[in-house]
PDB file with one MODEL, atoms N, CA, C and O in Angstrom:
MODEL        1
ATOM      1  N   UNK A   1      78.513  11.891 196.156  1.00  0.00           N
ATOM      2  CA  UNK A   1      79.378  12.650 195.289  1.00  0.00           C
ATOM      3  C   UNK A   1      78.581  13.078 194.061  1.00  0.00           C
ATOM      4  O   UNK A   1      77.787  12.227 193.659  1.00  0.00           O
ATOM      5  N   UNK A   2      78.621  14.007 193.514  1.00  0.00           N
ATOM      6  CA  UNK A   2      78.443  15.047 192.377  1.00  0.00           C
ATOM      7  C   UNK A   2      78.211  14.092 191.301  1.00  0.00           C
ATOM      8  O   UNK A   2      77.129  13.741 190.830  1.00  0.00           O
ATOM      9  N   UNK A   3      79.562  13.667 190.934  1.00  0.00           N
ATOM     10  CA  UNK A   3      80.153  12.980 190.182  1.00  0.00           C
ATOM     11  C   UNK A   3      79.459  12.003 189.674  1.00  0.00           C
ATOM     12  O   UNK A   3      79.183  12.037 188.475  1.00  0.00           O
ATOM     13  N   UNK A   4      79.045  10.956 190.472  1.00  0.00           N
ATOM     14  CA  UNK A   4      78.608   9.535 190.092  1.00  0.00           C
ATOM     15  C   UNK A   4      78.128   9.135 188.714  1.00  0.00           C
ATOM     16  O   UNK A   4      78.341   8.045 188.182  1.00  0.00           O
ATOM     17  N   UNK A   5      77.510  10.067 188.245  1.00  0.00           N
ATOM     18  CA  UNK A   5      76.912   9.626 186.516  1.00  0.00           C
ATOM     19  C   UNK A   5      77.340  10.208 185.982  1.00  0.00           C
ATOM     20  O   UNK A   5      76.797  10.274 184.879  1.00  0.00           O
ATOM     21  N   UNK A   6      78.793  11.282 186.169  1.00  0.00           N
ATOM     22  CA  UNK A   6      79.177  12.186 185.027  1.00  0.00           C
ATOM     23  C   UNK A   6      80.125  10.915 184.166  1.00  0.00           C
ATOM     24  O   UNK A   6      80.666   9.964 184.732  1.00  0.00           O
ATOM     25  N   UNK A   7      80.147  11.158 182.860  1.00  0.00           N
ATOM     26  CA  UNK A   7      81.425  10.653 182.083  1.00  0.00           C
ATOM     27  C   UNK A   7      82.684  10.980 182.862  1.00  0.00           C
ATOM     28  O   UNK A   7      82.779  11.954 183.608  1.00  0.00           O
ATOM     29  N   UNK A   8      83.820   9.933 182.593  1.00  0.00           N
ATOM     30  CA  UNK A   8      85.317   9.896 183.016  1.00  0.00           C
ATOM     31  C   UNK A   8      86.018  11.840 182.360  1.00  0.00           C
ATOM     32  O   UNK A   8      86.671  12.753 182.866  1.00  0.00           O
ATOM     33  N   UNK A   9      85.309  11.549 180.944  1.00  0.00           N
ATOM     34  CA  UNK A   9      85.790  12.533 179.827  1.00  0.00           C
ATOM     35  C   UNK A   9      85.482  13.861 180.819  1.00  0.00           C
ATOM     36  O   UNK A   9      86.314  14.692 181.185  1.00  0.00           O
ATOM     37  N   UNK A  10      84.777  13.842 180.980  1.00  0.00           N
ATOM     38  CA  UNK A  10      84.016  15.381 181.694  1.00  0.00           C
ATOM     39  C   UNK A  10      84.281  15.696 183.216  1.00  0.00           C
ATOM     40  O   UNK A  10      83.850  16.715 183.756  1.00  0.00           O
ATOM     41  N   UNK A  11      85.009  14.758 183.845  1.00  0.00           N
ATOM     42  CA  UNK A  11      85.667  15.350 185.371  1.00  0.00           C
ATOM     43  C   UNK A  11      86.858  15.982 185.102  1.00  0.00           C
ATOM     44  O   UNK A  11      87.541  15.947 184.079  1.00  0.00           O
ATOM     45  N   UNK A  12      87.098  16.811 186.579  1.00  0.00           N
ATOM     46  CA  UNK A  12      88.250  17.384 186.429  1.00  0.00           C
ATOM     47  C   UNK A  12      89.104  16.478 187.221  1.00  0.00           C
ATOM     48  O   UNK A  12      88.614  15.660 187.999  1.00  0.00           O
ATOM     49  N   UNK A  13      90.710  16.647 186.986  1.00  0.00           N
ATOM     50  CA  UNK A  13      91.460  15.550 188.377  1.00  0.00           C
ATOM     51  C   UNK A  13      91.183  15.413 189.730  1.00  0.00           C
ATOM     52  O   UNK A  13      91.395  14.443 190.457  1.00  0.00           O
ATOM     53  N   UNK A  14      90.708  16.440 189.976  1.00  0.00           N
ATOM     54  CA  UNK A  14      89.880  16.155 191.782  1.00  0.00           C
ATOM     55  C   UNK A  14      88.612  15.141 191.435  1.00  0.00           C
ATOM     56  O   UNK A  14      88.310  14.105 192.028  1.00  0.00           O
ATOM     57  N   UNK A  15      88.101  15.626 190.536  1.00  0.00           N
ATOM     58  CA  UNK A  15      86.663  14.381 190.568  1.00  0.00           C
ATOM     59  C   UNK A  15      87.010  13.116 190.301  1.00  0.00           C
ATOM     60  O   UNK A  15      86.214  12.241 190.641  1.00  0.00           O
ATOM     61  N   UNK A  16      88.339  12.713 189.599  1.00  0.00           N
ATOM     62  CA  UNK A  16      88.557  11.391 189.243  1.00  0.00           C
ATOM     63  C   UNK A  16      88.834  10.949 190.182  1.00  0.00           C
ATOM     64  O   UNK A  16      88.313   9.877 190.493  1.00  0.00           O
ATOM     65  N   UNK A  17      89.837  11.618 191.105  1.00  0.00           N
ATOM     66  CA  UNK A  17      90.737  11.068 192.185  1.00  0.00           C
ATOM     67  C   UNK A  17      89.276  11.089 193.593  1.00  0.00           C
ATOM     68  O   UNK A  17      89.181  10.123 194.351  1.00  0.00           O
ATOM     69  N   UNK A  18      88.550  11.988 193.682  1.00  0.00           N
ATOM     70  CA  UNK A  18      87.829  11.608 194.270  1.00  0.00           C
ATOM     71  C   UNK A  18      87.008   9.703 194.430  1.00  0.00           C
ATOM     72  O   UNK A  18      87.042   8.760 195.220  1.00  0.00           O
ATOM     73  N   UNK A  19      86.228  10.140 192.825  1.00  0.00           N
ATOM     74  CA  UNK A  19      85.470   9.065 192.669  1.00  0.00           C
ATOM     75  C   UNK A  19      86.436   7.600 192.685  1.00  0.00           C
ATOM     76  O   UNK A  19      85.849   6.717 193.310  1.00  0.00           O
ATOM     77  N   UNK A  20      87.721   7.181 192.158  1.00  0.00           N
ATOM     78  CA  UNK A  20      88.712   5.993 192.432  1.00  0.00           C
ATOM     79  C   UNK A  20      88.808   6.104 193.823  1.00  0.00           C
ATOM     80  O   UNK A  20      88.967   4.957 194.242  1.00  0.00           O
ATOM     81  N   UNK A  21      88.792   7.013 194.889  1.00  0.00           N
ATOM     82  CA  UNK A  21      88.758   6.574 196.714  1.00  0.00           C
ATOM     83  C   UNK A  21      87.839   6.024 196.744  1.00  0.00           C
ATOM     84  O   UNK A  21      87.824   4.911 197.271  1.00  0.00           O
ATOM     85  N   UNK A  22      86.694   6.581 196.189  1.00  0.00           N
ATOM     86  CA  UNK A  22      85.779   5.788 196.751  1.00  0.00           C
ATOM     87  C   UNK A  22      85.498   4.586 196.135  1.00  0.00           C
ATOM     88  O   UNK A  22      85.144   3.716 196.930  1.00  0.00           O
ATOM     89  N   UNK A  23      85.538   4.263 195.007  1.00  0.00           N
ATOM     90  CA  UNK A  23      85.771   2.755 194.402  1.00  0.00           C
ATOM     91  C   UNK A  23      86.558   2.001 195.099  1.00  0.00           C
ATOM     92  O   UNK A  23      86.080   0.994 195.621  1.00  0.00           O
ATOM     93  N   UNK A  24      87.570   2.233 195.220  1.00  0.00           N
ATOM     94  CA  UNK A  24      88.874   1.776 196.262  1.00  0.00           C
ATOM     95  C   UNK A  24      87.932   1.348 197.375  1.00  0.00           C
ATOM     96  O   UNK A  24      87.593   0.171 197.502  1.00  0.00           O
ATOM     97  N   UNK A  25      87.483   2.391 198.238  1.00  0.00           N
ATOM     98  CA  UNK A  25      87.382   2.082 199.793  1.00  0.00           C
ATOM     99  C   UNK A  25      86.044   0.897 199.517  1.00  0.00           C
ATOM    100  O   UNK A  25      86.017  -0.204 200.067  1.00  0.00           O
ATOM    101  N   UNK A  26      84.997   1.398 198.562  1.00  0.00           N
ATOM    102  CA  UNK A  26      84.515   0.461 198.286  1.00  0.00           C
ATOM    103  C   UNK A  26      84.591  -1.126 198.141  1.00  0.00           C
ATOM    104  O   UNK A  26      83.951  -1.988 198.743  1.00  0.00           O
ATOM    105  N   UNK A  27      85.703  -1.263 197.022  1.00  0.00           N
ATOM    106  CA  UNK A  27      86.058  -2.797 196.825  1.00  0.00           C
ATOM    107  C   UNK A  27      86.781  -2.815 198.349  1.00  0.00           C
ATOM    108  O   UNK A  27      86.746  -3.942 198.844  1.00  0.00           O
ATOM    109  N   UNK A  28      87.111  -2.296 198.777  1.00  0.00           N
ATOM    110  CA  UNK A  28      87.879  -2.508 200.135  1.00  0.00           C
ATOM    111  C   UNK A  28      86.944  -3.005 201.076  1.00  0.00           C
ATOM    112  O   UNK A  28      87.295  -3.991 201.724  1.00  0.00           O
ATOM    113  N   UNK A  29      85.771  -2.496 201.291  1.00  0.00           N
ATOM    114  CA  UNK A  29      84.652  -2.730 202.284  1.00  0.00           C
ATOM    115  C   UNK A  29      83.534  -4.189 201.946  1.00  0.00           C
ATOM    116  O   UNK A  29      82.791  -4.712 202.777  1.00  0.00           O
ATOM    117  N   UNK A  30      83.709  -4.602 200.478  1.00  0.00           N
ATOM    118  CA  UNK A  30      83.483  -5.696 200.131  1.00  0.00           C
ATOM    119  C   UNK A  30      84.467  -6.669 200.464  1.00  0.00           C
ATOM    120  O   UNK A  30      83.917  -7.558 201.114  1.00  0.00           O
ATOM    121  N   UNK A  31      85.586  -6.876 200.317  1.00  0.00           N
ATOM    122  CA  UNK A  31      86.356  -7.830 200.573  1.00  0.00           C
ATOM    123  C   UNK A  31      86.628  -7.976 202.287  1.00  0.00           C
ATOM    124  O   UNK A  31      86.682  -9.127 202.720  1.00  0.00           O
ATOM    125  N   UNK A  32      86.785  -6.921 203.188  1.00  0.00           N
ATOM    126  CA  UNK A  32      85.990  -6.859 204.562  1.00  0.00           C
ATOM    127  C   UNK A  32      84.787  -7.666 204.924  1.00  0.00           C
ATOM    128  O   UNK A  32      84.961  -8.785 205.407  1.00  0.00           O
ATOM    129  N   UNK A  33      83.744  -7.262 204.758  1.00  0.00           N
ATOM    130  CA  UNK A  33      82.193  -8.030 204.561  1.00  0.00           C
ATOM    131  C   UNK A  33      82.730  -9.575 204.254  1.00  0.00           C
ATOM    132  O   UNK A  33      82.391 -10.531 204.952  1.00  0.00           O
ATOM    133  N   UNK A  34      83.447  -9.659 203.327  1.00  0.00           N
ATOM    134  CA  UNK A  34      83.550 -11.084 202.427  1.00  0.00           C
ATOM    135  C   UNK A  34      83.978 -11.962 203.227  1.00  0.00           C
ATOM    136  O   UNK A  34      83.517 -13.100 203.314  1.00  0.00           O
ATOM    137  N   UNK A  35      84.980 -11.470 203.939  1.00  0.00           N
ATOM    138  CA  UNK A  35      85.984 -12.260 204.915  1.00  0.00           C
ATOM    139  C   UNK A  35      85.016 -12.022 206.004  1.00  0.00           C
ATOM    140  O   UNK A  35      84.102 -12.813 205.772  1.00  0.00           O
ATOM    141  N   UNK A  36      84.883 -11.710 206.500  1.00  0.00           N
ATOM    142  CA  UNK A  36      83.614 -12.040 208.060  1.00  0.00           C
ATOM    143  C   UNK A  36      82.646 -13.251 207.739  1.00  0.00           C
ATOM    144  O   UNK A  36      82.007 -13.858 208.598  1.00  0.00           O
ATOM    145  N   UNK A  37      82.628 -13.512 206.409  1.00  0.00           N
ATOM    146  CA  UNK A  37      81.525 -14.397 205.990  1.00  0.00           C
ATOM    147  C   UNK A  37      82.431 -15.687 205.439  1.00  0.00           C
ATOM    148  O   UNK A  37      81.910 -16.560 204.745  1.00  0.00           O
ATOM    149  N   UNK A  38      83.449 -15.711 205.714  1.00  0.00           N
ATOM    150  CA  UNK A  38      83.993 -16.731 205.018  1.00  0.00           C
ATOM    151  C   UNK A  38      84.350 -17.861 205.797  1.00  0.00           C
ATOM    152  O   UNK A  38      84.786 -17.543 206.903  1.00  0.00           O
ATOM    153  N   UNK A  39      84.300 -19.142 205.561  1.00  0.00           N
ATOM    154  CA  UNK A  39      84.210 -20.329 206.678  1.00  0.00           C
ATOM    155  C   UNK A  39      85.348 -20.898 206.306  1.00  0.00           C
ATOM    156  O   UNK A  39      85.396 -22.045 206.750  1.00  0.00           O
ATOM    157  N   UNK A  40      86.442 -20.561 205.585  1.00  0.00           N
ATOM    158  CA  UNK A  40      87.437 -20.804 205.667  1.00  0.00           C
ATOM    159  C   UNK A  40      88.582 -19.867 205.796  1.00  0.00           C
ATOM    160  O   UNK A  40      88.819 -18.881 205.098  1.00  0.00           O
ATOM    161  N   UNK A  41      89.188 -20.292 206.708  1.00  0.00           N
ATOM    162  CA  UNK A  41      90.616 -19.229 206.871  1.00  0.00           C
ATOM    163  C   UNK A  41      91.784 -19.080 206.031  1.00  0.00           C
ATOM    164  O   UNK A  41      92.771 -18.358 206.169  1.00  0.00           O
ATOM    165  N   UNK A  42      91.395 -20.106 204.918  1.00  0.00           N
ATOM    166  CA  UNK A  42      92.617 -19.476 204.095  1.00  0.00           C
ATOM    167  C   UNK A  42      92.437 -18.675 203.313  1.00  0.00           C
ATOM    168  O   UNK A  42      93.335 -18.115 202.685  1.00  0.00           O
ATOM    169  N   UNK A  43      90.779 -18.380 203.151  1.00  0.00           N
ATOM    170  CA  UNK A  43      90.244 -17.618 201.682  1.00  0.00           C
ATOM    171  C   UNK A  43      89.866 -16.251 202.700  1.00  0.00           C
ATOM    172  O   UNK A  43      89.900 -15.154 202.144  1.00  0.00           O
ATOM    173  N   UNK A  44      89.539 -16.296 204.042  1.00  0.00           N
ATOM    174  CA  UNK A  44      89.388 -15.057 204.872  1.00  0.00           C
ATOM    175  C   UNK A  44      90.773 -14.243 204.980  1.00  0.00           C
ATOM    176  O   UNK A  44      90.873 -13.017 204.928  1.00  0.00           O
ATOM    177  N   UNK A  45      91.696 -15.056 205.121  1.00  0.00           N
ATOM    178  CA  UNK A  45      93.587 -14.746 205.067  1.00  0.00           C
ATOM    179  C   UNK A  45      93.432 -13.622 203.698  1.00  0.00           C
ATOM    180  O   UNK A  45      93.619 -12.408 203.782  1.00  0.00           O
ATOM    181  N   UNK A  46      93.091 -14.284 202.600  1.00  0.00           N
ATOM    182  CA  UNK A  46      93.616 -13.897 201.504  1.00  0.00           C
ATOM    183  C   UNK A  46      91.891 -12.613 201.128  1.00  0.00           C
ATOM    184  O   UNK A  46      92.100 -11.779 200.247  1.00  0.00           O
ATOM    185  N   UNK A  47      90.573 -12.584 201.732  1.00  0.00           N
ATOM    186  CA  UNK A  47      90.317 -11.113 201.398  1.00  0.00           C
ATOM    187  C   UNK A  47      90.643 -10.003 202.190  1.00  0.00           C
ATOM    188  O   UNK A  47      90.568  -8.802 201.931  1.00  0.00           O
ATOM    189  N   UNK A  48      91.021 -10.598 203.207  1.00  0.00           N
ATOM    190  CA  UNK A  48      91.757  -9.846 204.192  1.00  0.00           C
ATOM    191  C   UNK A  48      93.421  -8.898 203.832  1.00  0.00           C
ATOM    192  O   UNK A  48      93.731  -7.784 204.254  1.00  0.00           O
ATOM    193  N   UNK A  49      94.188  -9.775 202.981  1.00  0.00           N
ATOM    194  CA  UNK A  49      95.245  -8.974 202.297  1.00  0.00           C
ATOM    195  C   UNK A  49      94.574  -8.348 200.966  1.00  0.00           C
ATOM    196  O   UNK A  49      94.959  -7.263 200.530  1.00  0.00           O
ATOM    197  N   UNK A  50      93.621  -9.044 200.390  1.00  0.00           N
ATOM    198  CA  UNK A  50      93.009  -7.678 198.950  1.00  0.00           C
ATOM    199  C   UNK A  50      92.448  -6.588 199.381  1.00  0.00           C
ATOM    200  O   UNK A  50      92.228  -5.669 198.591  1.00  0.00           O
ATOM    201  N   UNK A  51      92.054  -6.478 200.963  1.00  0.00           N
ATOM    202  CA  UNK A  51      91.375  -5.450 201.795  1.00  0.00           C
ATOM    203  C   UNK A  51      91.899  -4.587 202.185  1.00  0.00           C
ATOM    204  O   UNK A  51      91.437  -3.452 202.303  1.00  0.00           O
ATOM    205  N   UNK A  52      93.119  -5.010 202.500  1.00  0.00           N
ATOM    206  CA  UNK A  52      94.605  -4.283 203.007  1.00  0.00           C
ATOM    207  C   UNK A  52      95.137  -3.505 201.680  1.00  0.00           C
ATOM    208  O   UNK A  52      95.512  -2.334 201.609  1.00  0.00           O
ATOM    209  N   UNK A  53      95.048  -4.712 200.404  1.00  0.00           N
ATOM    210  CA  UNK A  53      95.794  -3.641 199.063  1.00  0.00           C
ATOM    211  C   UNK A  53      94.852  -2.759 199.031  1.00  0.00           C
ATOM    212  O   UNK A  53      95.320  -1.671 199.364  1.00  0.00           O
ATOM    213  N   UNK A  54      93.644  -2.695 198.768  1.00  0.00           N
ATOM    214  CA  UNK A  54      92.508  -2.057 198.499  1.00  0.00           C
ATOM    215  C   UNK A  54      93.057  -0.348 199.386  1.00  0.00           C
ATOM    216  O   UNK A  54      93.494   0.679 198.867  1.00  0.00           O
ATOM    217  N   UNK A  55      92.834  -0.614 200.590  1.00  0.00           N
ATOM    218  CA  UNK A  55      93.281   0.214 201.272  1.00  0.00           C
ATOM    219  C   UNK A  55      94.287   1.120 201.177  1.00  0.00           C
ATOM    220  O   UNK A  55      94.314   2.290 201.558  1.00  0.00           O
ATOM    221  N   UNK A  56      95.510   0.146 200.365  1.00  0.00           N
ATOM    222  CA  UNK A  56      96.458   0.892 199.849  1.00  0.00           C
ATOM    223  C   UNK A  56      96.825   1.599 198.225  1.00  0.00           C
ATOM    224  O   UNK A  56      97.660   2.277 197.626  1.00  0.00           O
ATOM    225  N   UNK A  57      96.014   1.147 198.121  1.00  0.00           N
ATOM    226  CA  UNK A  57      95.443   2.241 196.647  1.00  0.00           C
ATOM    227  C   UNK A  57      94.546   3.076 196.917  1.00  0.00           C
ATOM    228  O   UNK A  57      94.204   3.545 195.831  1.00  0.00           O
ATOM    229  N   UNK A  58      93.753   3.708 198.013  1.00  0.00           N
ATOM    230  CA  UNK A  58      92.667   4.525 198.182  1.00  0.00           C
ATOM    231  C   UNK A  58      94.024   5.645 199.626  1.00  0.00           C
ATOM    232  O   UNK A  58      93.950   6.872 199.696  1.00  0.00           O
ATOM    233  N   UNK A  59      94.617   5.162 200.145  1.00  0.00           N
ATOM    234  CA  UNK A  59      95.841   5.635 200.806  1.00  0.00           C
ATOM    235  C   UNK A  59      96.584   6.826 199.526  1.00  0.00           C
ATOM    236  O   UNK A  59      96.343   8.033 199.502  1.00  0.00           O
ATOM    237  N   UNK A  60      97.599   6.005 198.453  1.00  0.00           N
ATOM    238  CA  UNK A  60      97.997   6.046 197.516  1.00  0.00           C
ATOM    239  C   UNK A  60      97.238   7.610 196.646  1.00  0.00           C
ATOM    240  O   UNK A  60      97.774   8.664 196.304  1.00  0.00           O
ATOM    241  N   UNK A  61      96.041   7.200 196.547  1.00  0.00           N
ATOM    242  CA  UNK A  61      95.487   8.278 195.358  1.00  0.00           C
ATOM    243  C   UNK A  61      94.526   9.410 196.612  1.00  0.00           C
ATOM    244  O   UNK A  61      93.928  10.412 196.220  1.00  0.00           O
ATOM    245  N   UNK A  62      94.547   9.137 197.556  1.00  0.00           N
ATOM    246  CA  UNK A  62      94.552  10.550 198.532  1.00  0.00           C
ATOM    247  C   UNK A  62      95.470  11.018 198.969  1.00  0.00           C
ATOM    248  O   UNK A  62      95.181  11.891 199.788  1.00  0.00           O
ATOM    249  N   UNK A  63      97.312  10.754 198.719  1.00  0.00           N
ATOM    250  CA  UNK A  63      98.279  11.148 198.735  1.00  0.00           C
ATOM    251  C   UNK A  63      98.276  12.397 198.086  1.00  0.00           C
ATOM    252  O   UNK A  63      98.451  13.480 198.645  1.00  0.00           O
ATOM    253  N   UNK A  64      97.971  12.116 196.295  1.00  0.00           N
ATOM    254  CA  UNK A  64      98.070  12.245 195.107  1.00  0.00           C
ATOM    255  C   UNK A  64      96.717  13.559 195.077  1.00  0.00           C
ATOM    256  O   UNK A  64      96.901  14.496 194.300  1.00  0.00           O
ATOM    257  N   UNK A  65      95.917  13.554 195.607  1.00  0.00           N
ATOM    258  CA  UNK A  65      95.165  14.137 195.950  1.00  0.00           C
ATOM    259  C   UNK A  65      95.056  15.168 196.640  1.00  0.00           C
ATOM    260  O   UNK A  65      94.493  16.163 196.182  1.00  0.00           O
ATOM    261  N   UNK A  66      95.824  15.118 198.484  1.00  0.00           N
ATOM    262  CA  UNK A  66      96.325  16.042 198.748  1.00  0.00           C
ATOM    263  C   UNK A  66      97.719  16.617 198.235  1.00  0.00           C
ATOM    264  O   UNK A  66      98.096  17.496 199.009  1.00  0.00           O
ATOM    265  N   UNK A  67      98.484  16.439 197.329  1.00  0.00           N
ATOM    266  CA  UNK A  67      99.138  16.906 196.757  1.00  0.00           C
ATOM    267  C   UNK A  67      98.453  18.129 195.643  1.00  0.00           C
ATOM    268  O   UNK A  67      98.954  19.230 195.415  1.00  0.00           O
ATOM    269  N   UNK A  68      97.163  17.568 195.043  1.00  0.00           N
ATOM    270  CA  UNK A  68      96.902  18.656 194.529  1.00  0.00           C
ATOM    271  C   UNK A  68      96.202  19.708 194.428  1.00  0.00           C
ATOM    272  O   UNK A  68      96.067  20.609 193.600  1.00  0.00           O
ATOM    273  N   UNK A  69      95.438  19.215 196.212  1.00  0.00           N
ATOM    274  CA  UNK A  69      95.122  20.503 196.988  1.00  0.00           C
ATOM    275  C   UNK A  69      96.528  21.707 196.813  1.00  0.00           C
ATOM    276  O   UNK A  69      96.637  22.688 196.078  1.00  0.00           O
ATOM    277  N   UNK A  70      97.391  21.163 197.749  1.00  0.00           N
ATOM    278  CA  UNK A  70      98.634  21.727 197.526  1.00  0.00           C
ATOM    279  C   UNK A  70      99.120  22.601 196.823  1.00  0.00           C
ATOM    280  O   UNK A  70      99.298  23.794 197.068  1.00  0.00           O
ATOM    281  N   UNK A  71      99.444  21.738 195.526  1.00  0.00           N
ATOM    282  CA  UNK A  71      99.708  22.670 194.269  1.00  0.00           C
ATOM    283  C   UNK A  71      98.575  23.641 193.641  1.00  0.00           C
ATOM    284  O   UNK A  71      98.987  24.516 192.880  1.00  0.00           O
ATOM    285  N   UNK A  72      97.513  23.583 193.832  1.00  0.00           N
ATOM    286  CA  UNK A  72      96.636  24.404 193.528  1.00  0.00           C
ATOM    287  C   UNK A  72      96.512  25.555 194.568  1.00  0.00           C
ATOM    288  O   UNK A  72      96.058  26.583 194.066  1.00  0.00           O
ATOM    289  N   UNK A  73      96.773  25.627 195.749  1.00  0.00           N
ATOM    290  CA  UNK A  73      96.750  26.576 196.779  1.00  0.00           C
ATOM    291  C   UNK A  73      98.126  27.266 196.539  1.00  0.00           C
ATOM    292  O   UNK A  73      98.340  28.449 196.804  1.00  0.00           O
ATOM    293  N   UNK A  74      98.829  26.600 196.129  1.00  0.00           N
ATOM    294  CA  UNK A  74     100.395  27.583 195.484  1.00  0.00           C
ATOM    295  C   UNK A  74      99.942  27.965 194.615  1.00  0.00           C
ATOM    296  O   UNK A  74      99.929  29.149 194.951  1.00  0.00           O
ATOM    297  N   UNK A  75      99.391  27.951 193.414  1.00  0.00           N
ATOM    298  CA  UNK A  75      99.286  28.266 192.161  1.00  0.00           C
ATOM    299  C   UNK A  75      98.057  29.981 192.590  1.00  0.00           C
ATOM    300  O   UNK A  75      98.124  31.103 192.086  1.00  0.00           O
ATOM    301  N   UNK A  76      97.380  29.603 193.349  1.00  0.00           N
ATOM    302  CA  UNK A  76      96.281  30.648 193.847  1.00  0.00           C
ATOM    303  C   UNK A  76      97.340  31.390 194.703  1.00  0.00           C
ATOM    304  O   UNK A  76      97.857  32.171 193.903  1.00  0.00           O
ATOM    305  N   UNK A  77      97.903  31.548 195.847  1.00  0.00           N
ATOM    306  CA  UNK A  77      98.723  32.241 196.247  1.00  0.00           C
ATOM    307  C   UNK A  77     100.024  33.016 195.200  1.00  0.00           C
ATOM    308  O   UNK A  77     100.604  34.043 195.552  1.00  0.00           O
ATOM    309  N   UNK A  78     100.276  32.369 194.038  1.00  0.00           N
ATOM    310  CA  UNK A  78     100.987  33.401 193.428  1.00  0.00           C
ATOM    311  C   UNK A  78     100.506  34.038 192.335  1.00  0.00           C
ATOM    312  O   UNK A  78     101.129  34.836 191.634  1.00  0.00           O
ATOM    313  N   UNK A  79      98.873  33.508 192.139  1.00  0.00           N
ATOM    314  CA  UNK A  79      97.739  34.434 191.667  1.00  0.00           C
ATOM    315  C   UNK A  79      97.399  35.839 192.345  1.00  0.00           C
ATOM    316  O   UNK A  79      96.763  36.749 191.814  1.00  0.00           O
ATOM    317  N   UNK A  80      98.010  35.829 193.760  1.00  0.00           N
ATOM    318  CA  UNK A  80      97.451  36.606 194.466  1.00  0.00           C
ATOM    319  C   UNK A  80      98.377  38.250 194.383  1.00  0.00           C
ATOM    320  O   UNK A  80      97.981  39.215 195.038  1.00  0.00           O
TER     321      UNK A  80
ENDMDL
END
C-alpha cells in the first residue's frame, strides 16, 4: 500500500479504511500463527476467538468501505 509511511493527518477516508484492513487482517493473522503454536487449548480457544473478532473488524470497515465506493460512484454519476 501507498500509504504505509504517510501521516494519519494526510490520508484520505479510503486510505484510512484501507490501511485499518490491513492492520485488522494483520493482528488477525498473528493471533492465527499464535494459536497453531500454542500447547494449550484454552489459550489456543481464546486466540482463536481474538482471530475471529479481528476478522470482524476488518469485515466491519470493508463494509464501510464498500459503502464508500458506492457513495462516491453516485456522487460522480450525478456529476455526470
Amino acid at each position: 500500500m501507498k500509504t504505509d509511511n504517510a501521516p494519519w493527518e494526510d490520508l484520505s477516508v479510503q486510505d484510512i479504511l484501507e490501511r485499518a484492513i490491513a492492520d485488522e487482517e494483520g493482528v488477525r493473522d498473528y493471533y492465527r500463527r499464535a494459536a497453531t503454536k500454542a500447547g494449550n487449548a484454552h489459550v489456543r480457544q481464546v486466540l482463536i476467538r481474538l482471530s475471529e473478532s479481528e476478522q470482524g473488524h476488518a469485515d466491519t470497515l470493508r463494509k464501510e468501505l464498500d459503502e464508500l465506493h458506492l457513495q462516491q460512484d453516485l456522487e460522480a454519476g450525478m456529476a455526470d
